[in-house]
C-alpha positions in Angstrom: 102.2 260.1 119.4 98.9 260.0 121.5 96.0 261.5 118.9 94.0 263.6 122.1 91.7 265.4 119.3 91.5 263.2 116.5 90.1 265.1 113.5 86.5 263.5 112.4 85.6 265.9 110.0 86.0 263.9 106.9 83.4 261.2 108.8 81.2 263.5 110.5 79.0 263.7 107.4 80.1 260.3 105.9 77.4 257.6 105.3 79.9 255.2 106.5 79.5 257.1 110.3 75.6 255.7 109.7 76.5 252.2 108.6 78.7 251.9 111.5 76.3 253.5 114.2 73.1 251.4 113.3 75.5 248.2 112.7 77.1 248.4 116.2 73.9 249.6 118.2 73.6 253.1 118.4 70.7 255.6 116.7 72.4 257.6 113.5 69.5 260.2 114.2 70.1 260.7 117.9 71.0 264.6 119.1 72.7 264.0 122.0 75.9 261.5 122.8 74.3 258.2 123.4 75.5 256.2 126.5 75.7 252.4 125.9 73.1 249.9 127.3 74.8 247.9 130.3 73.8 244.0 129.9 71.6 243.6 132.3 69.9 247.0 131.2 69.4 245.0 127.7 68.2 241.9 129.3 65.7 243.8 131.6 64.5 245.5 128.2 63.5 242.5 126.8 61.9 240.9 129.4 59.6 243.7 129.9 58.6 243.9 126.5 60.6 247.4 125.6 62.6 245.9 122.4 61.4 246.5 118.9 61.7 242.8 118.7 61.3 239.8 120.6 65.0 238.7 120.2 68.3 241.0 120.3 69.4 241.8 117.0 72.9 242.4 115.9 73.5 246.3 116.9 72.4 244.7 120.5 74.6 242.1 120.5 77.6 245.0 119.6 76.6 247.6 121.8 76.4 245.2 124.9 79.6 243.9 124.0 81.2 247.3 124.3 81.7 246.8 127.9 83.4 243.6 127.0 86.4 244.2 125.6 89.0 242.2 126.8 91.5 243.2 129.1 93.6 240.1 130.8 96.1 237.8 129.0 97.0 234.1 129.6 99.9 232.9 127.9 98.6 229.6 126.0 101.7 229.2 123.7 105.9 230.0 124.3 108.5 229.4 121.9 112.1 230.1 121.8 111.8 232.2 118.8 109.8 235.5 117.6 106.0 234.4 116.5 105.2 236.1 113.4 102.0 235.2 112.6 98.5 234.8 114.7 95.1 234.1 112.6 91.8 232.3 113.1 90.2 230.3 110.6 86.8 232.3 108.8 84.4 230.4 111.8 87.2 230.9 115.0 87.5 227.0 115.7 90.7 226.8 114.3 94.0 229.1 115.4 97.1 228.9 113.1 101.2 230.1 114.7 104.0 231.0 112.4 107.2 231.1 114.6 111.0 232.1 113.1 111.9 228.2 114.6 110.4 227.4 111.5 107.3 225.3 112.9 103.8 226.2 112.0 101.3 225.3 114.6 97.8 224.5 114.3 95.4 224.5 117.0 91.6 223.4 118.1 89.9 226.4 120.0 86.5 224.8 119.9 84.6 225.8 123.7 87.3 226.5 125.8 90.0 224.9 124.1 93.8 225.7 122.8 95.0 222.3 121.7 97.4 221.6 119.5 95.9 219.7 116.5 98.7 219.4 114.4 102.6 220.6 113.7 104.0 221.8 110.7 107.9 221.2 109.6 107.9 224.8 107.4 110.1 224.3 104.1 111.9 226.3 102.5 112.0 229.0 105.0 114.9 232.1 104.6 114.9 233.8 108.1 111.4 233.1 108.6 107.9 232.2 108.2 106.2 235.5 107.2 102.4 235.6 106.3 100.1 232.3 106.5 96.1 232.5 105.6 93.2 229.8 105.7 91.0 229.1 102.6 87.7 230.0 103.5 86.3 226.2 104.4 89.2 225.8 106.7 90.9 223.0 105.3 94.3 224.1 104.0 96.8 226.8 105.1 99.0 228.2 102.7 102.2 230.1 104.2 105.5 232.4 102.3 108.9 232.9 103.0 112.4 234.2 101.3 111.3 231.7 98.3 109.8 231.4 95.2 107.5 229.2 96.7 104.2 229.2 98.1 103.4 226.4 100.6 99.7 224.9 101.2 99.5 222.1 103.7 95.9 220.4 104.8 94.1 221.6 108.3 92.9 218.1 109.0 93.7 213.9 108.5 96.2 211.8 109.6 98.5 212.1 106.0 99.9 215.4 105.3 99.0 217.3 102.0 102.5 220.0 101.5 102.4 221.3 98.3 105.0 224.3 96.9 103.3 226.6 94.8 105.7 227.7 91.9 105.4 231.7 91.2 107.9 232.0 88.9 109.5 234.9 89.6 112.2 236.9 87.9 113.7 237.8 90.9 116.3 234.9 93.0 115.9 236.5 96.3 112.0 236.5 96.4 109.5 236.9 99.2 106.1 236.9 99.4 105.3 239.1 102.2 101.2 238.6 101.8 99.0 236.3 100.6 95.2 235.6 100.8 92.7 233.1 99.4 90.1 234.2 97.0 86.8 233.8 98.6 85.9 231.1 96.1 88.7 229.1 97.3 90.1 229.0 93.8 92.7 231.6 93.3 95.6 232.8 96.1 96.8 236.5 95.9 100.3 237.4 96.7 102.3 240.5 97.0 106.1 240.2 97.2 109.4 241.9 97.6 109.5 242.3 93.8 107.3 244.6 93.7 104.9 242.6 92.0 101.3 241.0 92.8 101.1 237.9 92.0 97.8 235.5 90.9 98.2 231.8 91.2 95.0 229.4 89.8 95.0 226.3 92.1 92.1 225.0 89.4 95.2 225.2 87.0 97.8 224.9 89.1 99.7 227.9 87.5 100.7 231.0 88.6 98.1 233.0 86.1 99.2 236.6 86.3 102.1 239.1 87.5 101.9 242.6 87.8 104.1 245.1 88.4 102.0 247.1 91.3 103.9 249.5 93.0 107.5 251.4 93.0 109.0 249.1 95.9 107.9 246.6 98.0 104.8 245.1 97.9 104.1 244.3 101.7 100.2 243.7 101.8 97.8 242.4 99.5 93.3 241.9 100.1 90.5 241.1 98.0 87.9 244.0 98.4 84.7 241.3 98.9 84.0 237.7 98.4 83.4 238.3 94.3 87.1 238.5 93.9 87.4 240.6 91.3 88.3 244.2 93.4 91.8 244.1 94.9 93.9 246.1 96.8 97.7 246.2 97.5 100.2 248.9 99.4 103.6 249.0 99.3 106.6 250.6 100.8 106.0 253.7 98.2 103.4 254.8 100.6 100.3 254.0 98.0 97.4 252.2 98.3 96.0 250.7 95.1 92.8 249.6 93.8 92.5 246.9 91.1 90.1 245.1 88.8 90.8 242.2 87.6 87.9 242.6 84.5 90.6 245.0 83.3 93.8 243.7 84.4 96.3 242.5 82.3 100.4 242.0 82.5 101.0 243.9 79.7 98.8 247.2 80.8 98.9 247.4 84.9 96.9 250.4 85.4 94.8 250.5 88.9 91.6 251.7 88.5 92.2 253.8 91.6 94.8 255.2 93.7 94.6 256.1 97.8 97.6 258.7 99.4 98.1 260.3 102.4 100.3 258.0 103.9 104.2 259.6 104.7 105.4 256.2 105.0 105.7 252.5 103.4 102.4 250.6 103.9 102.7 247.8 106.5 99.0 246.4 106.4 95.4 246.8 104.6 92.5 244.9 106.2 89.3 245.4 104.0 85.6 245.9 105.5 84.9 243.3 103.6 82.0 245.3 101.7 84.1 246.7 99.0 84.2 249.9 99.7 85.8 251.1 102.9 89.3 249.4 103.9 92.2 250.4 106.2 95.6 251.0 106.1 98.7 250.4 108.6 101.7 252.4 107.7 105.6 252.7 109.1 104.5 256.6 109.5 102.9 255.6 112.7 99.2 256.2 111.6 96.5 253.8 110.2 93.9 255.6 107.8 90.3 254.8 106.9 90.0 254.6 102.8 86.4 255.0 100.8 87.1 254.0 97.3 84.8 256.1 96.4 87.4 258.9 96.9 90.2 258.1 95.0 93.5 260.4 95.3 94.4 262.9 92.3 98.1 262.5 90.4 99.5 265.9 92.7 98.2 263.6 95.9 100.0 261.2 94.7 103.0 263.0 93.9 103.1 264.4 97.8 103.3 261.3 98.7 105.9 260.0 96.5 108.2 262.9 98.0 107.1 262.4 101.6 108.5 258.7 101.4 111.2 259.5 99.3 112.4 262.4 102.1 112.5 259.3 104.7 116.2 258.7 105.5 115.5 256.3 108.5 115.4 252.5 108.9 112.1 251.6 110.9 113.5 248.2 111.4 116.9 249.1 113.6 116.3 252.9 114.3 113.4 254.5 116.2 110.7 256.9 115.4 112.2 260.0 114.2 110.7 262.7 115.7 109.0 264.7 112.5 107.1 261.4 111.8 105.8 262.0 115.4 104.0 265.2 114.1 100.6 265.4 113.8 100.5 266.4 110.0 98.7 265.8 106.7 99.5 266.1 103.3 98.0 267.6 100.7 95.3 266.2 98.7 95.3 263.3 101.6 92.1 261.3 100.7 91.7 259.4 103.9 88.4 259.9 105.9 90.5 259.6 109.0 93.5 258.8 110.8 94.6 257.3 113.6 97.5 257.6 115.9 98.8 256.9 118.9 100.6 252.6 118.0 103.9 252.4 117.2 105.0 250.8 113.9 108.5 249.4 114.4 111.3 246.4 113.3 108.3 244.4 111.2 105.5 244.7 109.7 102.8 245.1 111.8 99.0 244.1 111.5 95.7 246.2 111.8 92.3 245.1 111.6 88.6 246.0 111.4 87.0 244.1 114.7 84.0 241.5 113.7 80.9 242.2 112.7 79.3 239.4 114.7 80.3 241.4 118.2 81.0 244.1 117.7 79.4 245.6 114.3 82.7 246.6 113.2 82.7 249.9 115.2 86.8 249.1 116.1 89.8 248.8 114.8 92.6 246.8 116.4 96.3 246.6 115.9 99.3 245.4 116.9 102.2 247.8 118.5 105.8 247.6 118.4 106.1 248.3 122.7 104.4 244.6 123.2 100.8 246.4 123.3 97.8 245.8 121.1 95.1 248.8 120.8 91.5 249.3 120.1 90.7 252.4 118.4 87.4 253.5 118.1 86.6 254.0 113.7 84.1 257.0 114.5 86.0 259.4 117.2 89.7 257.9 116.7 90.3 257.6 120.2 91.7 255.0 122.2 89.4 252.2 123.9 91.9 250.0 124.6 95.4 249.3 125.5 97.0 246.4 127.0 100.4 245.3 127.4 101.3 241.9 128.6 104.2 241.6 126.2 108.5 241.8 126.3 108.6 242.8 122.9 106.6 243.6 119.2 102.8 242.1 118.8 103.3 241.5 115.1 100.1 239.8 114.5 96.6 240.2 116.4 93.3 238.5 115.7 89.9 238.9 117.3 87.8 236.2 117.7 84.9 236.0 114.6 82.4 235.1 117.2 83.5 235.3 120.7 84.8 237.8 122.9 88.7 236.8 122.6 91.3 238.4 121.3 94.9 236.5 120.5 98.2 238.4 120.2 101.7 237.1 118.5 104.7 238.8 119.8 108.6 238.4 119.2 108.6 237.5 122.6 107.9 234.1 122.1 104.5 234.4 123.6 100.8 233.6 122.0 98.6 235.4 124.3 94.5 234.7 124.8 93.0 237.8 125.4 89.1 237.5 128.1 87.2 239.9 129.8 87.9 240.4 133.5 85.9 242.0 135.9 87.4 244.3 138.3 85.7 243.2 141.5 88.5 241.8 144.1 86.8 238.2 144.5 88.1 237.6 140.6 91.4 236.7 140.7 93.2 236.1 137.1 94.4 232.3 137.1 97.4 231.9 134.5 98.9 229.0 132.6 100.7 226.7 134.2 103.6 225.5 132.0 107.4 225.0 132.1 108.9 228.3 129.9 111.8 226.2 128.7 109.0 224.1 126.6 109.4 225.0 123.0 105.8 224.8 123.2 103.6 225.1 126.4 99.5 225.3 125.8 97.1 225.4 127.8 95.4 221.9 128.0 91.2 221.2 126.7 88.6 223.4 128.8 91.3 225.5 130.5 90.2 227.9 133.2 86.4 227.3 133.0 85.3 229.4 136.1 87.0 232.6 134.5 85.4 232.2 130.8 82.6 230.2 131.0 79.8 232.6 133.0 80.5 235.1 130.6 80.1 233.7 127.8 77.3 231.2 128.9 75.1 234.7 129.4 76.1 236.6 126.5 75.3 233.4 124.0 72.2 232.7 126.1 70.8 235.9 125.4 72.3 236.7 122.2 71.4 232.9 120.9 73.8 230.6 118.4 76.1 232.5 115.8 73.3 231.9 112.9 70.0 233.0 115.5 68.4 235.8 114.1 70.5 236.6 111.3 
């Protein structure tokens, strides 16, 4: 359901609404709507001298990329089975695929590029490959399936490092359905099937602690910031949790904190990354914005507990029923605001906060079940974006950390790179050439130059290198 007057209430008079409007450009103390600076506006303001500073700072950079966002797909990847999984490494040269044929694929994206560095043989896969993540240098990649394992395989050298991960569950049929690196590189994060988080110490190479998190699945798992020691977790009882590892133990797992409002399982958190504000993707078709600040009381709770437990419908073979299509909110929802208008179907789909670098973070992007991706924007919770190049579900999407790409993972097969397009009628989109019975077809190194090139030659011109000015 398309969300025409999204309510803002709860972040009219939130501080986040002033984080968010100085980090992506825009005057907090401003009376009137501000319309955004085009490029060449911005460039003509610094060259006459009318910038506060001699350089463009950050909420520049973001509110000239607003006009930016991009809107035309190549296909640089094809595979003859569903891709699951889509990420970039922490500094966007590297771009990981999971596919259901089992094969992890790692490529270069350095300049122009989207070369295939190096295949991975998956093991121990049940049905499929389901979450992968990068440890924050780049160098390893660990990835879960139906399995008690956890698999980490080296980024780079000739010799391949594949290492299973032993979590030890009680559980035979066992899936980790999320996993993330601690931002010290030390520690991997789990949730699983089990409904269990799960802490393995690669120091000690021992899975250090198991918790019993939620009342069914656990389908998403984050750290809150790079300390490591604020996690989150939702699950398919609709809940988003807040934990503390300083006071976490197996024997008494009691969250510090608890978020509802959701209707639905929880499909996907993304935090802010500032431990404090995160989001959450959920099967009732809406993503919500979470201070932890604000946590939800034990009749919230309760609501949401009954809401889930009055859902009689399958959202991977059945469609949307319509009372889930309802604009409606339940009481005691803590959320500062949702968002609607995706459609959460058949998997577990992904939504994330948009860089900081670009952007300031003013976005939130997310895969959709019709072969879509869409950009909401945090403050009004309308639409900016929508774009559909795809046959079938965009599980997985993932916006560039530094430049103006996006990539989308669909179960058609298809890895799509996502660029700005002009509209005048001289610029003609130029696609990938490629057979489409390959298993894999990629574009080859410096692929379509004339179309990517200009832009970003001007934008990092004016903007300067990704450390300038930071």
């Amino acid at each position: 359901m398309k969300d025409i007057e999204p309510d803002t209430n709860g972040l009219d008079k939130h501080d986040l609404k002033g984080e968010i409007l100085t980090a992506s450009g825009r005057r907090p103390t401003a009376q009137r709507p501000q319309k955004n600076s085009s490029f060449i506006d911005m460039l003509n303001k610094r060259e006459i001298g009318m910038l506060k500073h001699l350089h463009f700072t950050s909420g520049d950079r973001s509110e000239m990329s607003t006009g930016f966002i991009p809107n035309c797909m190549e296909r640089v990847a094809s595979y003859h089975h569903k891709a699951f999984c889509g990420q970039f490494s922490q500094s966007g040269d590297v771009f990981i695929t999971a596919c259901q044929d089992q094969n992890i694929r790692i490529y270069d994206t350095t300049g122009n590029r989207f070369r295939q560095l190096k295949g991975v043989a998956a093991r121990d896969v049940g049905w499929s490959v389901v979450d992968t993540a990068f440890s924050p240098d780049g160098n390893f990649v660990i990835y879960s399936s139906w399995s008690e394992f956890v698999h980490m395989v080296n980024v780079y050298g000739a010799q391949e490092t594949h290492v299973a991960l032993d979590l030890c569950p009680m559980d035979r049929r066992f899936c980790v359905f999320s996993l993330k690196f601690s931002e010290d590189n030390k520690e991997i994060l789990c949730g699983a099937n089990d409904r269990c988080a799960y802490v393995y110490d690669r120091e000690r190479g021992e899975r250090t602690l198991r918790v019993e998190a939620h009342e069914d699945d656990v389908n998403c798992i984050a750290f809150a910031d790079c300390s490591s020691y604020i996690l989150y977790s939702g699950g398919d009882d609709g809940l988003v949790k807040v934990w503390d590892r300083r006071t976490l133990s197996e024997s008494y797992p009691k969250p510090i904190g608890v978020l509802a409002g959701h209707s639905d399982g929880i499909t996907h958190i993304d935090s802010k990354g500032d431990g404090r504000y995160l989001i959450s993707n959920s099967k009732d078709q809406t993503i919500k914005l979470w201070d932890i600040r604000r946590f939800s009381s034990d009749d919230a709770q309760e609501q949401t507990r009954r809401a889930v437990a009055n859902q009689s419908w399958d959202y991977r073979w059945q469609g949307v029923p319509r009372r889930s299509q309802r604009k409606q909110q339940l009481l005691g929802d803590s959320s500062l605001m949702t968002y609607r208008g995706h459609c959460v179907l058949h998997t577990l789909i992904r939504a994330y906060f948009s860089p900081l670098f670009t952007t300031g973070q003013r976005y939130i992007i997310t895969g959709c079940a019709t072969g879509s991706f869409i950009v909401y924007d945090i403050l009004t919770g309308k639409k900016v974006a929508k774009h559909k190049q795809h046959k079938s579900c965009v599980r997985d999407v993932a916006w560039h950390p530094y430049d103006n790409v996006i990539m989308t993972s669909s179960w058609d097969g298809k890895v799509g790179r996502w660029y700005y397009k002009r509209s005048e009628p001289d610029l003609v989109e130029t696609s990938v050439s490629g057979d489409e019975g390959n298993t894999d077809t990629t574009s080859n190194t410096e692929t379509h130059p004339q179309r990517t090139s200009g832009l970003r030659d001007r934008l990092r011109s004016a903007l300067g290198s990704r450390s300038s000015h930071e």
